[in-house]
HTML snippet that shows the backbone in 3Dmol.js (N, CA, C, O; Angstrom):
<script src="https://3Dmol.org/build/3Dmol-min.js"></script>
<div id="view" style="width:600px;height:400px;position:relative"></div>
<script>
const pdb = `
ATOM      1  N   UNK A   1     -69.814  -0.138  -4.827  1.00  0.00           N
ATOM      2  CA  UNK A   1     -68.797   0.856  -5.120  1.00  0.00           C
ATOM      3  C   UNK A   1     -69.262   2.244  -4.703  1.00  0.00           C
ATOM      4  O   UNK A   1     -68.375   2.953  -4.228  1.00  0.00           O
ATOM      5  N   UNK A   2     -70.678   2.855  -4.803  1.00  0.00           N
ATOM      6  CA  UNK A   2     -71.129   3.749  -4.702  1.00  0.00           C
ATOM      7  C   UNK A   2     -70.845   4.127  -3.191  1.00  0.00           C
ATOM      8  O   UNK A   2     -70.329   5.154  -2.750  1.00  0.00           O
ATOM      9  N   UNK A   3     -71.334   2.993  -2.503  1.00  0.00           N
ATOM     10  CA  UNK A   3     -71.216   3.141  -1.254  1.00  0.00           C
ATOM     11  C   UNK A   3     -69.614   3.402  -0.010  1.00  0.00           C
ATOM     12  O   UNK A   3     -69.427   3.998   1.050  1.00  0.00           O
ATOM     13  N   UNK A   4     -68.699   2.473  -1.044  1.00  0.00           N
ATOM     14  CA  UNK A   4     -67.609   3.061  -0.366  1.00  0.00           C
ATOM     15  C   UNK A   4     -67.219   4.608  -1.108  1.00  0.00           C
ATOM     16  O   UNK A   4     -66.115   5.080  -0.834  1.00  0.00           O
ATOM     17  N   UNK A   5     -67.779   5.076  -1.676  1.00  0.00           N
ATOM     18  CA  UNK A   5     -67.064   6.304  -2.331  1.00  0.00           C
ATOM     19  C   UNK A   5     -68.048   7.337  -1.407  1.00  0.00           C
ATOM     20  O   UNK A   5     -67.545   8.447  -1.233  1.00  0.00           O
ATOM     21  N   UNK A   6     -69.496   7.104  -0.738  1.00  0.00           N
ATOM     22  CA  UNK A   6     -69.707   7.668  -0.110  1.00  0.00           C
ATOM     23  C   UNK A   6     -69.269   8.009   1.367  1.00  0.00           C
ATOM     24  O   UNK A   6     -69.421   9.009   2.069  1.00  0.00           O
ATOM     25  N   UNK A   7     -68.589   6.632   1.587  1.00  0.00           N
ATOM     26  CA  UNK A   7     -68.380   6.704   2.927  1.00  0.00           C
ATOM     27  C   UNK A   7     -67.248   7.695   3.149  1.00  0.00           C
ATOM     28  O   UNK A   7     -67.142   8.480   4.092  1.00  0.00           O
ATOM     29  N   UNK A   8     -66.435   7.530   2.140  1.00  0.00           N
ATOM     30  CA  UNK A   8     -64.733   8.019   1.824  1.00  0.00           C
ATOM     31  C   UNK A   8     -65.061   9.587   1.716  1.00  0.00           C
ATOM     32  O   UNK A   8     -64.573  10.530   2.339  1.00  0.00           O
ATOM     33  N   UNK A   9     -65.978   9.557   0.790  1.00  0.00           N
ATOM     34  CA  UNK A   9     -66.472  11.464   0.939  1.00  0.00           C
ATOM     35  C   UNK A   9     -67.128  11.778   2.204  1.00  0.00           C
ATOM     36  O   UNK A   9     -67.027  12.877   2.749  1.00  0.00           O
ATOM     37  N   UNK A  10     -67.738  10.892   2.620  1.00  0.00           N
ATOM     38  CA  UNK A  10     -68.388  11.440   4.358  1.00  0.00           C
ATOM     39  C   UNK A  10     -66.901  11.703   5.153  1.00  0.00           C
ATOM     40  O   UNK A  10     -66.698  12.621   5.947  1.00  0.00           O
ATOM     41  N   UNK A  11     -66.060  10.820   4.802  1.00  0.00           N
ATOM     42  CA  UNK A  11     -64.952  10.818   5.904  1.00  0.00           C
ATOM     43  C   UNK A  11     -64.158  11.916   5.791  1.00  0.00           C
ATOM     44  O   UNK A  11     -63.718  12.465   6.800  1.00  0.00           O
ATOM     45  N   UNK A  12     -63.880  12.369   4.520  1.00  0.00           N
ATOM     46  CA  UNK A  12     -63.192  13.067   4.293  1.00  0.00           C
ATOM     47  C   UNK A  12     -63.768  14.126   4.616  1.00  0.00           C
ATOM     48  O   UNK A  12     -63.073  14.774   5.398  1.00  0.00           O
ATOM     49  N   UNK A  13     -64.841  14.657   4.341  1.00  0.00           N
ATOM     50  CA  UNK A  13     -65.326  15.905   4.753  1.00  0.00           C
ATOM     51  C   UNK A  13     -65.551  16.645   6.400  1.00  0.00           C
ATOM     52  O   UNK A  13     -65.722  17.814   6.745  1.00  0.00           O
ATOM     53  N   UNK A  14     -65.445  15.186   7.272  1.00  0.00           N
ATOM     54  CA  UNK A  14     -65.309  15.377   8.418  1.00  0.00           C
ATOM     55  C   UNK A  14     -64.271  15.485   9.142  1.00  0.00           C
ATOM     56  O   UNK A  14     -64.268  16.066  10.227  1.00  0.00           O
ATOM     57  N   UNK A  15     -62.884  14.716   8.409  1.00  0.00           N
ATOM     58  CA  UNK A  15     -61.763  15.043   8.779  1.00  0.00           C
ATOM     59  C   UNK A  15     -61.242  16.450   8.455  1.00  0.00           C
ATOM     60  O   UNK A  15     -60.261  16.876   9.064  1.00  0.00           O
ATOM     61  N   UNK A  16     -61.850  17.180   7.532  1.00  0.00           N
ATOM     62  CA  UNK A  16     -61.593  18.751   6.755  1.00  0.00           C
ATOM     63  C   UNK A  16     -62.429  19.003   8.102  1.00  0.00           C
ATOM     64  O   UNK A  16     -61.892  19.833   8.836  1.00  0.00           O
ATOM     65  N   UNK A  17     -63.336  18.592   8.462  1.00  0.00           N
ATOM     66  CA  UNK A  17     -64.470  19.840   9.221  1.00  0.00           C
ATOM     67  C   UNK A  17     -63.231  19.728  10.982  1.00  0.00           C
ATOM     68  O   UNK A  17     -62.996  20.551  11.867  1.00  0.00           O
ATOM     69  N   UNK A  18     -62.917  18.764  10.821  1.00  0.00           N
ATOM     70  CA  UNK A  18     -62.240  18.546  12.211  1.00  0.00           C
ATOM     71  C   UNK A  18     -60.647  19.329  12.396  1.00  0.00           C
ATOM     72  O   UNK A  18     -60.010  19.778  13.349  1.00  0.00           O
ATOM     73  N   UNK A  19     -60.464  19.222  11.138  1.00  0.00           N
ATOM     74  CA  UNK A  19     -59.156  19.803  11.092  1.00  0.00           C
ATOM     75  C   UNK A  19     -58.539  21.362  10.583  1.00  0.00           C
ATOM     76  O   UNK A  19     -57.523  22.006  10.845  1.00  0.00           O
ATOM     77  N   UNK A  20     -59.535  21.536   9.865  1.00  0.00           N
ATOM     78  CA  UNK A  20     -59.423  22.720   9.152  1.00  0.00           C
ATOM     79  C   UNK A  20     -59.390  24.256  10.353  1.00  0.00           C
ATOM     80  O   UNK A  20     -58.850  25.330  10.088  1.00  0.00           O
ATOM     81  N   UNK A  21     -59.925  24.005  11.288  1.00  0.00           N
ATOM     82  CA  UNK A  21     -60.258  25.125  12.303  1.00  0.00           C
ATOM     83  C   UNK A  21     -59.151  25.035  13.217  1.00  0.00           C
ATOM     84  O   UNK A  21     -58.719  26.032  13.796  1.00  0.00           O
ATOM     85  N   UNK A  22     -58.677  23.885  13.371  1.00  0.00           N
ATOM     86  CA  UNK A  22     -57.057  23.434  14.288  1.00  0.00           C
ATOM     87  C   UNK A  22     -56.169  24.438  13.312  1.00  0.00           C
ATOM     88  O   UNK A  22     -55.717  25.507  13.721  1.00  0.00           O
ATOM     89  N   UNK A  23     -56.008  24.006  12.137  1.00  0.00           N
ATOM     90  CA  UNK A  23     -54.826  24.608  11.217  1.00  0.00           C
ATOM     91  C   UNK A  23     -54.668  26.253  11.434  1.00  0.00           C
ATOM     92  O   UNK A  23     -53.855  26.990  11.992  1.00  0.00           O
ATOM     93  N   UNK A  24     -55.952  26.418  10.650  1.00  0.00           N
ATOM     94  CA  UNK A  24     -56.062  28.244  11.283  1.00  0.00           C
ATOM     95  C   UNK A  24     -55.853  28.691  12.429  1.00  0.00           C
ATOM     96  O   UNK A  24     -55.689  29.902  12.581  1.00  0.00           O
ATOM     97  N   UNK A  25     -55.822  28.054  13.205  1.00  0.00           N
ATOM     98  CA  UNK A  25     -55.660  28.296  14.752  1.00  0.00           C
ATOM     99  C   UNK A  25     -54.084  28.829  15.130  1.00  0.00           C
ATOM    100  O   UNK A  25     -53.566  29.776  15.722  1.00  0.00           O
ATOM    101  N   UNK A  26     -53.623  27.483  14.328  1.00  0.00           N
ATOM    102  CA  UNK A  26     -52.387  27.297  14.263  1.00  0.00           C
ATOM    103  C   UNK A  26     -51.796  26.354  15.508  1.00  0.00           C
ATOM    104  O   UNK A  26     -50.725  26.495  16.097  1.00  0.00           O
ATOM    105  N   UNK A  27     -52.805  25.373  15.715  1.00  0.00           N
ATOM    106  CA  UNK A  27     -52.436  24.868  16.673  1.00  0.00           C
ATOM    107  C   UNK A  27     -51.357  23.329  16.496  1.00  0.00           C
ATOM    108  O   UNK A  27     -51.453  22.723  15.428  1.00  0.00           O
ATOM    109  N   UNK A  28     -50.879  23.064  17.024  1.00  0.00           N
ATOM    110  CA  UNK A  28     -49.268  21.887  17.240  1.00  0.00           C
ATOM    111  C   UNK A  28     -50.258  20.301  16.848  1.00  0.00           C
ATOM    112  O   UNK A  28     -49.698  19.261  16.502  1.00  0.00           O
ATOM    113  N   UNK A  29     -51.943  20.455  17.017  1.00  0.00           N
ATOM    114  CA  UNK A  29     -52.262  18.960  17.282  1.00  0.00           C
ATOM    115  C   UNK A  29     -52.485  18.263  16.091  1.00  0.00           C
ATOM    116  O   UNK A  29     -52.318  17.045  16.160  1.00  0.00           O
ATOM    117  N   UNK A  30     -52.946  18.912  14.612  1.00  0.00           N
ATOM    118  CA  UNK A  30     -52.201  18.556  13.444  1.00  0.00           C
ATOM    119  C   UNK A  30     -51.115  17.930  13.416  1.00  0.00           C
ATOM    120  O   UNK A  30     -51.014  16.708  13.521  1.00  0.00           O
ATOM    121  N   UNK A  31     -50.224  18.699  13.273  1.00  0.00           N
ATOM    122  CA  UNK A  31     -48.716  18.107  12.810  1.00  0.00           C
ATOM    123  C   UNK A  31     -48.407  16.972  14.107  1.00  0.00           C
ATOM    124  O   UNK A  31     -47.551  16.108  13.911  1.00  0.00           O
ATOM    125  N   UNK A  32     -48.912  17.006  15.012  1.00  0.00           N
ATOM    126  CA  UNK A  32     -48.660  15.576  16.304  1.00  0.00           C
ATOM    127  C   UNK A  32     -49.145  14.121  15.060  1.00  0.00           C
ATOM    128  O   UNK A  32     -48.549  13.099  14.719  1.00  0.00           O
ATOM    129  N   UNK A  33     -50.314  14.640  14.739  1.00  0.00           N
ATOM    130  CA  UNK A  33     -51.181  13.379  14.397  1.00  0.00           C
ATOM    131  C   UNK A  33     -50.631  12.835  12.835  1.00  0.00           C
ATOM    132  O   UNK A  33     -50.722  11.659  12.483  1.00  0.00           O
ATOM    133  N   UNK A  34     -50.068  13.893  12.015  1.00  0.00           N
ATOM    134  CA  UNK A  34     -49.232  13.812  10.889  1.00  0.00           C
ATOM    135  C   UNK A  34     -48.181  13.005  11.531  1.00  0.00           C
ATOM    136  O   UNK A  34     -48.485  11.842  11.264  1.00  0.00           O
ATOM    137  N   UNK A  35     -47.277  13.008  12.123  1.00  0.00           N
ATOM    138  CA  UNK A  35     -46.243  12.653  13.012  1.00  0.00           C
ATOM    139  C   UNK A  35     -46.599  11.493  13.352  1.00  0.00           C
ATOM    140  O   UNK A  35     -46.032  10.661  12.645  1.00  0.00           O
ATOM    141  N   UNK A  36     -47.318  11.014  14.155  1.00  0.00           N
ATOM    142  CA  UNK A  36     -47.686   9.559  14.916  1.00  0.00           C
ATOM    143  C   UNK A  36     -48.034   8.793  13.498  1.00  0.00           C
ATOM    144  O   UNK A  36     -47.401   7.776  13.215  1.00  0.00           O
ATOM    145  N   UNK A  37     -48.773   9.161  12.855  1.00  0.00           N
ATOM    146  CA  UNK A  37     -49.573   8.370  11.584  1.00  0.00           C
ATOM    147  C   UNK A  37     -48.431   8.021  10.324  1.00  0.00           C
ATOM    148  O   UNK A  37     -48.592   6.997   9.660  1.00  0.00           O
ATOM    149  N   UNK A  38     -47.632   8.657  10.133  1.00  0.00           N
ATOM    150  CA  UNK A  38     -46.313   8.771   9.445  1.00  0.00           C
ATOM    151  C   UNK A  38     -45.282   7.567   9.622  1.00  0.00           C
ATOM    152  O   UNK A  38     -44.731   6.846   8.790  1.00  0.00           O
ATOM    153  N   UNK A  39     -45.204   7.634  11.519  1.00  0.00           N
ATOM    154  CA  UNK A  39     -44.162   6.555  11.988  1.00  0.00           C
ATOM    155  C   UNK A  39     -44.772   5.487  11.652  1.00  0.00           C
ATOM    156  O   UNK A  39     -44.348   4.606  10.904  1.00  0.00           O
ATOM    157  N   UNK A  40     -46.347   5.563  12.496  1.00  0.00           N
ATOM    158  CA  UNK A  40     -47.186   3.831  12.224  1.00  0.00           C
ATOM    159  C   UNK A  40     -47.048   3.263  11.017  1.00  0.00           C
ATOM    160  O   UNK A  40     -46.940   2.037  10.987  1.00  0.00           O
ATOM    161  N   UNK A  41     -47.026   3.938   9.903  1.00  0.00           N
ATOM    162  CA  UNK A  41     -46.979   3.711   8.582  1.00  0.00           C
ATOM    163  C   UNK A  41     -45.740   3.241   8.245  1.00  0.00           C
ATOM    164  O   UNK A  41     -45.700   2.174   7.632  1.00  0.00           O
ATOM    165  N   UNK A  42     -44.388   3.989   8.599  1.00  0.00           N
ATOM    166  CA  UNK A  42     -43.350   3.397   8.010  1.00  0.00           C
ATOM    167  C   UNK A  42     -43.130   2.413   9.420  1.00  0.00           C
ATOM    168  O   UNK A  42     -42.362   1.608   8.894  1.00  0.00           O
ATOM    169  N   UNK A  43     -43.240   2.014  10.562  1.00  0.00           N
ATOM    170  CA  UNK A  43     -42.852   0.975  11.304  1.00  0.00           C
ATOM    171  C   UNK A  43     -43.351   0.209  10.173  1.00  0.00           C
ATOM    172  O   UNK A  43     -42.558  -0.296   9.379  1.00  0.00           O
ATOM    173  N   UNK A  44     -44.498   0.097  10.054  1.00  0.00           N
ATOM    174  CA  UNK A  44     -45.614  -1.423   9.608  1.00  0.00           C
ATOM    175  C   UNK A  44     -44.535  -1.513   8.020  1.00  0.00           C
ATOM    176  O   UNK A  44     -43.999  -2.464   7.452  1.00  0.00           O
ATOM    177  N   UNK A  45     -44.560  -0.708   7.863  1.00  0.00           N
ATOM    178  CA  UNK A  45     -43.976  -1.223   6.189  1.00  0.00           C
ATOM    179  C   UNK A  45     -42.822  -1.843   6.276  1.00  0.00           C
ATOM    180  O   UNK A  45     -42.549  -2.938   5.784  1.00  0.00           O
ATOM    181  N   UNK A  46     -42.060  -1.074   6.972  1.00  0.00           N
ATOM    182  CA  UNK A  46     -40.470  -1.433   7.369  1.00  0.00           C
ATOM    183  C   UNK A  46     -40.810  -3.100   8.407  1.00  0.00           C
ATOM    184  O   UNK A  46     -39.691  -3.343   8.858  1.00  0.00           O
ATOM    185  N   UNK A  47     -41.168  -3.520   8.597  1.00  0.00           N
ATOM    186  CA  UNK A  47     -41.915  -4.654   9.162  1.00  0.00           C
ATOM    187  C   UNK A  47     -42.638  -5.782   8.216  1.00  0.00           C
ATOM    188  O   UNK A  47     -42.429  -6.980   8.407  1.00  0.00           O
ATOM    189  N   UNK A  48     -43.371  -5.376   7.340  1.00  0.00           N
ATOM    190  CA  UNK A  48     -43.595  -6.271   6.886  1.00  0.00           C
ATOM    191  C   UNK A  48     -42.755  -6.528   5.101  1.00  0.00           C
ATOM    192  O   UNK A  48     -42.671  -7.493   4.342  1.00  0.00           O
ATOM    193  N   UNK A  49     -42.398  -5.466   5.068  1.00  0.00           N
ATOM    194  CA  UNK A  49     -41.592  -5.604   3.643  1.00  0.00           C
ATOM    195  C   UNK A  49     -40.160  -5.652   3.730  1.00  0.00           C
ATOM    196  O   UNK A  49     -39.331  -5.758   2.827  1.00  0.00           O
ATOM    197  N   UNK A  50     -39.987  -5.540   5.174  1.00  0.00           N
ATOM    198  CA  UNK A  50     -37.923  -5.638   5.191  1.00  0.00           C
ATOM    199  C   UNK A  50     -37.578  -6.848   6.328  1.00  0.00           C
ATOM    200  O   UNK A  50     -36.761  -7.765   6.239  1.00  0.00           O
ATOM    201  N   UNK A  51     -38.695  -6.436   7.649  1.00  0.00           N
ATOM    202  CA  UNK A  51     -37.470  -6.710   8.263  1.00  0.00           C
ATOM    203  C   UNK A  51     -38.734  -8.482   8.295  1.00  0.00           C
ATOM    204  O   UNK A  51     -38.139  -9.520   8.005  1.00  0.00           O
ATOM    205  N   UNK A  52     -39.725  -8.566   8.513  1.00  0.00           N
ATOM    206  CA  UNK A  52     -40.638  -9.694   8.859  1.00  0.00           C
ATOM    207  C   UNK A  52     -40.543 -10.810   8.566  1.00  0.00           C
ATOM    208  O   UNK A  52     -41.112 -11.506   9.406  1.00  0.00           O
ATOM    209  N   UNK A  53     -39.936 -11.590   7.483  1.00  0.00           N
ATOM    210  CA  UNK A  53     -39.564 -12.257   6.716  1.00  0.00           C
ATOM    211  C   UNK A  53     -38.339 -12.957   7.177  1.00  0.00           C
ATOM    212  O   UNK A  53     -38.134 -14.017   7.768  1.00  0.00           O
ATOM    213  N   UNK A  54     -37.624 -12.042   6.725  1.00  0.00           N
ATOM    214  CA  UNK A  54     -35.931 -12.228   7.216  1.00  0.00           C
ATOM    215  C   UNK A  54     -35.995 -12.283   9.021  1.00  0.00           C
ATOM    216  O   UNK A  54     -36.005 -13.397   9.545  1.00  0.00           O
ATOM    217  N   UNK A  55     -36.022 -11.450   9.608  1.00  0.00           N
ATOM    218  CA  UNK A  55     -36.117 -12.058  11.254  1.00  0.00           C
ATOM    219  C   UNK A  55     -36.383 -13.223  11.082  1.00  0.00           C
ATOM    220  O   UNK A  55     -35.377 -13.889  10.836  1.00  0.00           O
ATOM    221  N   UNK A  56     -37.683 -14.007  11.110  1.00  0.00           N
ATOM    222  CA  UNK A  56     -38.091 -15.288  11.121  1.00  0.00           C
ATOM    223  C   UNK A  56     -37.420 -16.079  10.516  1.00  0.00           C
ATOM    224  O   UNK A  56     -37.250 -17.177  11.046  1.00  0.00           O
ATOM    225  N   UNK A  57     -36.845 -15.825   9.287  1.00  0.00           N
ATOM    226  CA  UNK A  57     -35.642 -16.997   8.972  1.00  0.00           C
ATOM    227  C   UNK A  57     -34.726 -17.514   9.890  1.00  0.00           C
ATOM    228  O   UNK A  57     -34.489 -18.646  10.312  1.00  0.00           O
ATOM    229  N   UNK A  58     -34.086 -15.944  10.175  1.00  0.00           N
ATOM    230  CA  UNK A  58     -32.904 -15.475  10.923  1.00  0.00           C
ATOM    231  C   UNK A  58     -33.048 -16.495  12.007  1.00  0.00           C
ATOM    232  O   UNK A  58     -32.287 -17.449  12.167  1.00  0.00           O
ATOM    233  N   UNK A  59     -34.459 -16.104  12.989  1.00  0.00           N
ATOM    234  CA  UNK A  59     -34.842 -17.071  14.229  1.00  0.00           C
ATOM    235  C   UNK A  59     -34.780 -18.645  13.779  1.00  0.00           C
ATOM    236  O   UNK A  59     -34.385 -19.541  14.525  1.00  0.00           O
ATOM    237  N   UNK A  60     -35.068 -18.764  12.929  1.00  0.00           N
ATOM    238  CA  UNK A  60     -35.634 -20.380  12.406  1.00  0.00           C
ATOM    239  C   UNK A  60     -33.986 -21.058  12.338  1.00  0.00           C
ATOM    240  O   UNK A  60     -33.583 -21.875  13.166  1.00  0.00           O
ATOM    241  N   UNK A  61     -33.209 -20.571  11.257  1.00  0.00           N
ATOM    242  CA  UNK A  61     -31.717 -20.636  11.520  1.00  0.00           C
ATOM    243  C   UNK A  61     -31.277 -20.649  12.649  1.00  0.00           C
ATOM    244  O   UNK A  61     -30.645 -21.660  12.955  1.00  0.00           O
ATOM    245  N   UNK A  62     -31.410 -19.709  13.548  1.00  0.00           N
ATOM    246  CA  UNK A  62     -29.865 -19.952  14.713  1.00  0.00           C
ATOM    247  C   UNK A  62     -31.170 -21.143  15.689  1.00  0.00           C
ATOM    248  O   UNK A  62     -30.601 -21.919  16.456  1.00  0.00           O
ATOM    249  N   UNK A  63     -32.473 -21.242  15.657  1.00  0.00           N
ATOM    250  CA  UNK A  63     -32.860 -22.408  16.520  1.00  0.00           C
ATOM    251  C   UNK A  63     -32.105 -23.541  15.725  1.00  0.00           C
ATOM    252  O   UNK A  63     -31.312 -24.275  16.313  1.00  0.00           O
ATOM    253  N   UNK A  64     -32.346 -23.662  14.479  1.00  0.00           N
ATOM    254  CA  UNK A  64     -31.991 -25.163  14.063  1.00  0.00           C
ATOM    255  C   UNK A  64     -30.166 -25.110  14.342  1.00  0.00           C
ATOM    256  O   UNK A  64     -29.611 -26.208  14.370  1.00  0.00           O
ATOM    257  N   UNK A  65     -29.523 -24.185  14.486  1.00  0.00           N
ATOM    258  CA  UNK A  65     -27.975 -24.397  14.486  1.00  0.00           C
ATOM    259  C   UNK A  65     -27.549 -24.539  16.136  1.00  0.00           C
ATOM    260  O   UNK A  65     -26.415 -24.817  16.527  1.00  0.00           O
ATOM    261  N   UNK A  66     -28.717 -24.285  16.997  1.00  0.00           N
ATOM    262  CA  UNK A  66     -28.443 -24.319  18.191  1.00  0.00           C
ATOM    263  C   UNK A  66     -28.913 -25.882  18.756  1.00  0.00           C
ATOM    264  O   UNK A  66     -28.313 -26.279  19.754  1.00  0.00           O
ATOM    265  N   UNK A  67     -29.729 -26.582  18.289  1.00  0.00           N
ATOM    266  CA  UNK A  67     -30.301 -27.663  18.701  1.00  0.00           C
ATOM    267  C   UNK A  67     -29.167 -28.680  18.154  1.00  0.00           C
ATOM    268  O   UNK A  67     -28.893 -29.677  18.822  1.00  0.00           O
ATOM    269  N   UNK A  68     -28.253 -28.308  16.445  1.00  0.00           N
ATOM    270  CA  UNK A  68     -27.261 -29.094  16.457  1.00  0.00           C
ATOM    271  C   UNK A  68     -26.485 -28.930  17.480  1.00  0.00           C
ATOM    272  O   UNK A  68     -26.079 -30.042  17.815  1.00  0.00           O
ATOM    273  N   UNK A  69     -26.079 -28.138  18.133  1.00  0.00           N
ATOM    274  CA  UNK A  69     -24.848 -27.826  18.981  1.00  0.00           C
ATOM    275  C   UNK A  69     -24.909 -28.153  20.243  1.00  0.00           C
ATOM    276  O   UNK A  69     -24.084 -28.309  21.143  1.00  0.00           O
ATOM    277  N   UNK A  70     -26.491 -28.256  20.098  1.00  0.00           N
ATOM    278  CA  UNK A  70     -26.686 -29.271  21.819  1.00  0.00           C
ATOM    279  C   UNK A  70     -26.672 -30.651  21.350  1.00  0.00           C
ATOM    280  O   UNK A  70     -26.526 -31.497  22.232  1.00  0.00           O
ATOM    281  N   UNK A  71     -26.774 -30.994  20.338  1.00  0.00           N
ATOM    282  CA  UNK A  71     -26.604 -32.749  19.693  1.00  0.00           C
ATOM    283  C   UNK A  71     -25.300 -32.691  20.168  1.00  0.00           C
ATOM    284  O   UNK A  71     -25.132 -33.364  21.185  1.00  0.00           O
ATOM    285  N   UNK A  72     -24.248 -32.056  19.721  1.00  0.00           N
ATOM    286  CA  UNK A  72     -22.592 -32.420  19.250  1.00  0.00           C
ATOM    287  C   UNK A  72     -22.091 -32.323  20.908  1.00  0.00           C
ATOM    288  O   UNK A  72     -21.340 -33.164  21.401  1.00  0.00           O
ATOM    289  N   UNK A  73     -22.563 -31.319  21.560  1.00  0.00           N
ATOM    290  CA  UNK A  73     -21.624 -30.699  22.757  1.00  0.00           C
ATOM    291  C   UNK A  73     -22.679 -31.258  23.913  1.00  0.00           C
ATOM    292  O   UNK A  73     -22.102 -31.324  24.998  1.00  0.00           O
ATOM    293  N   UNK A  74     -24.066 -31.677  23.978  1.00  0.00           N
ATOM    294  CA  UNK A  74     -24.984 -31.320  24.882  1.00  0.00           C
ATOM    295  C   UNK A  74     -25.416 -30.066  25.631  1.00  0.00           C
ATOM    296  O   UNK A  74     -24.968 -28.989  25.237  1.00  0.00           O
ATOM    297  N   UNK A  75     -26.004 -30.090  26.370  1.00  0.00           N
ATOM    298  CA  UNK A  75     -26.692 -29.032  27.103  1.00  0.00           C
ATOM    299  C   UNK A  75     -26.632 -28.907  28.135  1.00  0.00           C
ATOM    300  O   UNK A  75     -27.592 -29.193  28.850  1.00  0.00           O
ATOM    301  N   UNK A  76     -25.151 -28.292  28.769  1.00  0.00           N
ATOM    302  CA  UNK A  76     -25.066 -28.044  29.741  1.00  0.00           C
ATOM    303  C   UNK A  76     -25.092 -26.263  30.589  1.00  0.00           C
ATOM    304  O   UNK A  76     -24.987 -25.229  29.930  1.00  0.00           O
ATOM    305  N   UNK A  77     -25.202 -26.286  31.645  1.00  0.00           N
ATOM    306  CA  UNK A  77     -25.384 -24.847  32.373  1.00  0.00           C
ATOM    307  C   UNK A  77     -23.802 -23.803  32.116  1.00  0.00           C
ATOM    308  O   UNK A  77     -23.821 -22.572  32.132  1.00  0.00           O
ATOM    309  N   UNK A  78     -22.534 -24.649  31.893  1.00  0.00           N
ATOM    310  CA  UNK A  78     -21.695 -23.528  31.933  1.00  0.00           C
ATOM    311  C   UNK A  78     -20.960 -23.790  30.344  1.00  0.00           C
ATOM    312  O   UNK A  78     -21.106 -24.840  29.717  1.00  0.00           O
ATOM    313  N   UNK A  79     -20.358 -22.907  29.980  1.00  0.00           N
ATOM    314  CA  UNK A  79     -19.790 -22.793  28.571  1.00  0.00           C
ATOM    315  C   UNK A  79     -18.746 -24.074  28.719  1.00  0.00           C
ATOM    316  O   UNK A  79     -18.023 -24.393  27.775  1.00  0.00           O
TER     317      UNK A  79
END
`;
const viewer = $3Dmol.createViewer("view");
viewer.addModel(pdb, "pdb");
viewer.setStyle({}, {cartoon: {color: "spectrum"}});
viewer.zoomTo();
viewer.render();
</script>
């Protein structure tokens, strides 16, 4: 435990040492990296808590309703 709390304070203090002199600056490459890290975060969530699940049903369904429909009608090239 000790050890991840050190690592987490090493990290953190280097992300302050890295960032802190950008801010004062006032430079745009902050808020980029706020921005990119923000989306990654809500893609992945919105992915695995909404949509990840349900797609794969979704897919699993219309394969199994499509393989009936080549049973009933076959599988041919034109409608």
């Amino acid at each position: 435990m000790a050890t991840i709390q050190s690592r987490l304070s090493s990290m953190l203090e280097s992300t302050a040492g890295y960032y802190r002199p950008l801010f004062r600056s006032g430079s745009a490459k902050p808020l980029w990296h706020i921005m990119i890290a923000t989306s990654v975060i809500m893609y992945t969530q919105n992915y695995i808590f909404n949509k990840g699940v349900h797609i794969q049903a979704a897919r699993k369904e219309q394969k199994v309703a499509l393989e009936e429909y080549y049973e009933k009608h076959g599988k041919s090239g034109h409608h």
